[in-house]
C-alpha positions as CSV (number, residue, x, y, z in Angstrom):
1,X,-3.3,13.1,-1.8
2,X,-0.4,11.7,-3.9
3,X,2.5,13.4,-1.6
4,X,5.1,10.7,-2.4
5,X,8.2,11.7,-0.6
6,X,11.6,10.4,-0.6
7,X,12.0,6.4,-2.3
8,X,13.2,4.5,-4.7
9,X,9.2,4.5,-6.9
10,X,9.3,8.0,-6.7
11,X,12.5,7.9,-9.3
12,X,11.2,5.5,-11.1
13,X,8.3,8.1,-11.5
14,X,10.0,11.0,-12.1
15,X,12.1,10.3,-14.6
16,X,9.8,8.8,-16.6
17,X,7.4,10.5,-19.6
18,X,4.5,11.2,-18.9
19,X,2.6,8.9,-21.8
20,X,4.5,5.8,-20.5
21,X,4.7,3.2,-20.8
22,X,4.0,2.8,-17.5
23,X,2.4,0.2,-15.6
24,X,-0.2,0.1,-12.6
25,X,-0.3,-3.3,-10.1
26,X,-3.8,-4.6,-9.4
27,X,-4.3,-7.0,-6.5
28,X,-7.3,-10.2,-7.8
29,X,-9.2,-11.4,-4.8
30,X,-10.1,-14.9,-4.9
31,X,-12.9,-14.7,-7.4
32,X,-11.3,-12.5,-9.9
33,X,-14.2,-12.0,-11.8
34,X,-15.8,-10.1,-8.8
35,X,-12.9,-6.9,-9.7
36,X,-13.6,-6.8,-13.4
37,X,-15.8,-3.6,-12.8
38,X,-12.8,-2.0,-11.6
39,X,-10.5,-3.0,-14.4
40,X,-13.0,-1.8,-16.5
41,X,-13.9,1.3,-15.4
42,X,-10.3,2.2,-14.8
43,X,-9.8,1.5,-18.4
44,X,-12.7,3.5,-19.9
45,X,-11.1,6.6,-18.0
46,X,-7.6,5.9,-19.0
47,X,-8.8,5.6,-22.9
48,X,-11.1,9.1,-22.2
49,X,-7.8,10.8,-21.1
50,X,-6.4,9.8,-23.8
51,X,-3.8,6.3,-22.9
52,X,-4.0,2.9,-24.5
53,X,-5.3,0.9,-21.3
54,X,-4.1,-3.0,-21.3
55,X,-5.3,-5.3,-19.3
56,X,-2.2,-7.8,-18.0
57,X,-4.2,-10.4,-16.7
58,X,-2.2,-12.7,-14.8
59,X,-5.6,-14.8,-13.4
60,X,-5.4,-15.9,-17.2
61,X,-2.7,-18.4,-18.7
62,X,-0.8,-17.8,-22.2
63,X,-2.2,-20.2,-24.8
64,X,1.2,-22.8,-25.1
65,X,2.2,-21.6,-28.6
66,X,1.5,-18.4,-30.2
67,X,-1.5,-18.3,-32.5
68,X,-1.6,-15.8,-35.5
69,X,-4.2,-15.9,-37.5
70,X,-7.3,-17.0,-34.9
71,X,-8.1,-13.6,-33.3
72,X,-6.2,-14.1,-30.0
73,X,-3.8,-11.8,-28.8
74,X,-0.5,-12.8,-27.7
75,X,-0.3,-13.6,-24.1
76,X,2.6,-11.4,-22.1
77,X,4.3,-14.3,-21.8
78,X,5.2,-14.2,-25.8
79,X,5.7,-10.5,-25.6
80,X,8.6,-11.4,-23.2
81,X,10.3,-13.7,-25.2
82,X,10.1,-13.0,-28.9
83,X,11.9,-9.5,-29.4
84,X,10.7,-8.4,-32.9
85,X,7.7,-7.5,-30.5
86,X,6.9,-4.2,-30.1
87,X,4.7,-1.2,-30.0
88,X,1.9,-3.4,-27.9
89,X,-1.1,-1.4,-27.0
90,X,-3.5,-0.7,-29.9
91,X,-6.6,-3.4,-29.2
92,X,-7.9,-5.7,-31.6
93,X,-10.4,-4.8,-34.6
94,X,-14.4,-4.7,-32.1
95,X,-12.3,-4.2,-28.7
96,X,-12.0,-1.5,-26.4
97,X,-8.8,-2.3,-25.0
98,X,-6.1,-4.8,-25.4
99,X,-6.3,-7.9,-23.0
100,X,-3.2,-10.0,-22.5
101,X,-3.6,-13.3,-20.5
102,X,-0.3,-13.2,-18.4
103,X,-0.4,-16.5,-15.9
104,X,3.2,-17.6,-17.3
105,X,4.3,-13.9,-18.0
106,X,4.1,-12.9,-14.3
107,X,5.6,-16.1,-13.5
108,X,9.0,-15.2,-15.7
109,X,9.5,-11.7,-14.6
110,X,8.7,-13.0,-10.9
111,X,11.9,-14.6,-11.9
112,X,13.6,-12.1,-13.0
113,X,13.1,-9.8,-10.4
114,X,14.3,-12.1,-7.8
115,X,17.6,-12.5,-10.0
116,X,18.2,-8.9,-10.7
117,X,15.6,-6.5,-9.1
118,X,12.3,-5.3,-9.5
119,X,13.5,-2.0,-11.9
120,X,15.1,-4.9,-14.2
121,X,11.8,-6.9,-14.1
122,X,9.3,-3.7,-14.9
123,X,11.9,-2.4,-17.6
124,X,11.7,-6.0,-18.8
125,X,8.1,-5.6,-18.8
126,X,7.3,-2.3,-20.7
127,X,9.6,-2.8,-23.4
128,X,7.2,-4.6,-26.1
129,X,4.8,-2.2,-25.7
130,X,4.4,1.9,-27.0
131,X,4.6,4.8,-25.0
132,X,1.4,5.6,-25.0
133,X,0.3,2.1,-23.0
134,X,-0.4,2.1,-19.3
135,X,-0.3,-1.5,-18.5
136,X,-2.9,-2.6,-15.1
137,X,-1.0,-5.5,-14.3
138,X,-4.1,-7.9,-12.3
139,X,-2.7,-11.0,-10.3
140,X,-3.0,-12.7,-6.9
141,X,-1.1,-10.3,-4.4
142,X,1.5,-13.2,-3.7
143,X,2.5,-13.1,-7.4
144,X,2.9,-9.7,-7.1
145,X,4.7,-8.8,-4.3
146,X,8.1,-10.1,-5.8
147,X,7.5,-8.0,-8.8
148,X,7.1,-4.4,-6.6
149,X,9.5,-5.5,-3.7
150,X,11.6,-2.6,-3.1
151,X,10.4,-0.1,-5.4
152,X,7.5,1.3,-3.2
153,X,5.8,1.1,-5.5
154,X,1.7,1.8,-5.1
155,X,-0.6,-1.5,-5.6
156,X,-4.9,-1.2,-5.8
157,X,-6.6,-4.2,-3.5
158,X,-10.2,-4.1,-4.7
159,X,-12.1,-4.3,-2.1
160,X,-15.7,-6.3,-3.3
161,X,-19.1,-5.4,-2.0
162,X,-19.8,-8.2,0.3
163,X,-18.4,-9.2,4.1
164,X,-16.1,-12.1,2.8
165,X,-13.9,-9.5,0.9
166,X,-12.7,-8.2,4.1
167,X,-10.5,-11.2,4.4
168,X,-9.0,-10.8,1.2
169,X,-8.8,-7.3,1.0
170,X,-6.4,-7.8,4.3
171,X,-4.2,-10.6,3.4
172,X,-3.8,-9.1,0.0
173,X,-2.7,-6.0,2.3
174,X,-0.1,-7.7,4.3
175,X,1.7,-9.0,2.3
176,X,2.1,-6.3,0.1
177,X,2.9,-4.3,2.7
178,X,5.9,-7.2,3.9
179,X,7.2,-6.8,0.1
180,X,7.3,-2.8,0.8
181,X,4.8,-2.0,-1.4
182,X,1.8,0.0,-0.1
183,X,-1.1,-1.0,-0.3
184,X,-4.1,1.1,-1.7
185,X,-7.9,-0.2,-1.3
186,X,-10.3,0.5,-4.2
187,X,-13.7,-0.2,-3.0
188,X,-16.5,-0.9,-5.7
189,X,-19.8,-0.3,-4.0
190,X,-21.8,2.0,-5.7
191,X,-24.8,1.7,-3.8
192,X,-22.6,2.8,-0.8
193,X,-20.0,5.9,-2.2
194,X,-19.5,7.5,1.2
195,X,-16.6,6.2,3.4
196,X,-18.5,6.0,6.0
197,X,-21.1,4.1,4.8
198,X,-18.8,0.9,3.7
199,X,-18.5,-1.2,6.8
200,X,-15.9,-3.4,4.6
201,X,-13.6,-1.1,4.1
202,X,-13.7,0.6,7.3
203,X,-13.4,-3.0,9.0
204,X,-10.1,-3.7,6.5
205,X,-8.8,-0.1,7.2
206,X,-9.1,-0.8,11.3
207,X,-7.2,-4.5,11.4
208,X,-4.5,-3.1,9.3
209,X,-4.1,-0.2,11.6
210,X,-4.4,-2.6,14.6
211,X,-2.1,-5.6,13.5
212,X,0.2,-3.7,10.8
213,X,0.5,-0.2,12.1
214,X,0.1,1.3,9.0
215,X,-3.0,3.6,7.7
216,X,-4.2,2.4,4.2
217,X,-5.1,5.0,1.7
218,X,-7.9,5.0,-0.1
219,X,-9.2,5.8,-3.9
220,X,-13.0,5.9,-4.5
221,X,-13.9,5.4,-8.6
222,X,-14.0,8.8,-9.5
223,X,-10.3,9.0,-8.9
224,X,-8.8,5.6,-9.8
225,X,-7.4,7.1,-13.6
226,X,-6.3,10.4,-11.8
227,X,-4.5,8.2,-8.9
228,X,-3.0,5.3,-11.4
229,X,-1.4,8.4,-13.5
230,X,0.2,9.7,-10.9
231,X,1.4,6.5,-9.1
232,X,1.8,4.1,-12.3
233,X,5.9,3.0,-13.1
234,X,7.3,4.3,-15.9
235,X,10.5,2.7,-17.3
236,X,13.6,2.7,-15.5
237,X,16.4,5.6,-16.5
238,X,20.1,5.1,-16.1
239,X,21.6,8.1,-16.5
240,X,25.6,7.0,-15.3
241,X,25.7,3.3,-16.6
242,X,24.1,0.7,-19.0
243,X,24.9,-2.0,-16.5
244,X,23.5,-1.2,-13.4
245,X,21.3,1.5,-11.5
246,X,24.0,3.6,-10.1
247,X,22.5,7.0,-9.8
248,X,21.3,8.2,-6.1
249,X,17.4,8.5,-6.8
250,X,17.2,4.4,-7.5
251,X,19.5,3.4,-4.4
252,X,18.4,1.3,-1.4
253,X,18.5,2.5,2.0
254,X,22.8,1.5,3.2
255,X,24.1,2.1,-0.5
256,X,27.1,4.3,-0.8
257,X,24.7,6.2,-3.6
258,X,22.2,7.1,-1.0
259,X,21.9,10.9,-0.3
260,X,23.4,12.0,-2.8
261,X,20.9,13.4,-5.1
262,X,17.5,14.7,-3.5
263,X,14.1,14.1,-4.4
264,X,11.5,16.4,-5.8
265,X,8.2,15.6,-6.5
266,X,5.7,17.6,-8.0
């Protein structure tokens, strides 16, 4: 179900440890509230299996200065900057999970990603927090898509229980799929389990067929932890250089470095 193949994300993967950090990208519709569910229930199975779930919730913005003493976490945006951070992923005292607003966050590694690359971006992003964390990383697919862009890298599009979402279940699909990510839907109907029986998702699944050419994978609930493990980022390695990701398994298609190393995945 996972088979992964050749590419840059499946580096990224591999070399990683197992317990992270790692992060997951979730695509918000336009009323994010509609995909909490998901977010929810994804993190109640990571916490069963044993992971510190986190919420990065870029459809929320930082507070403008960071607050100590008033029970509010720090928003990502504070993790980013302030580098005596670290260890990030143990929730407050009466939570479940850590939530981190992240409107101004995604924004900055948006930036740096177009500057120096999407591996420099998500290494820039799991460094605050501890190995155990597996960041799901919740923003508008556009805000997104600069952050994954050329790491292959596997992104959920919720897919709501209601015929509006088919419109944007699909743009959220395109352009993903234009930034080289691919797309995954994650329908939450529970009335409805059975492929068949979600006219939504089959209607997404057909247009991106017809007017993408690609066929979109699928994860129903019971799978979304098993699915984020496997596909989730883990930080960058650089086993030649400090300065640059020279080795073959994070080259882009033309570099000199591709070829030279295969790929295994298990």
């Amino acid at each position: 179900m996972f088979e992964i193949g050749t590419d840059q994300a499946a580096g990224l993967r591999s070399t990683a440890p197992r317990r992270g950090p790692a992060m997951m990208p979730i695509a918000s519709p336009a009323q994010p509230a509609g995909a909490y569910e998901l977010l929810c229930l994804l993190a109640m199975q990571l916490k069963a299996q044993g992971y510190l779930p986190v919420i990065i919730d870029a459809t929320a913005t930082e507070a403008g200065a960071r607050r100590e003493n008033d029970g509010a976490h720090l928003g990502l945006q504070h993790a980013l900057t302030d580098g005596s951070i670290a260890g990030l992923g143990q929730p407050g005292e009466g939570h479940e999970w850590l939530v981190m607003p992240a409107a101004r966050g995604l924004k900055t590694l948006q930036q740096t990603a177009l500057a120096a690359g999407g591996a420099v971006a998500l290494s820039r992003l799991l460094s605050p927090f501890a190995p155990e964390a597996l960041l799901l990383v919740f923003g508008p697919a556009h805000e997104l898509a600069p952050l994954v862009s050329n790491l292959s890298a596997r992104v959920l599009v919720p897919v709501l229980p209601w015929p509006q979402a088919s419109v944007d279940a699909y743009g959220a699909i395109k352009l993903l799929h234009m930034a080289g990510a691919t797309p995954v839907l994650a329908p939450l109907n529970h009335e409805q389990p059975q492929p068949p029986a979600n006219p939504v998702v089959a209607g997404v699944t057909d247009c991106a067929r017809k007017h993408l050419g690609i066929e979109v994978e699928r994860w129903n609930a019971p799978v979304w932890a098993t699915g984020v493990q496997e596909c989730a980022l883990g930080r960058p390695q650089r086993p030649d250089t400090s300065q640059g990701l020279r080795h073959a398994r994070y080259a882009g298609p033309g570099s000199p470095f591709a070829g030279a190393v295969p790929q295994l995945w298990s």
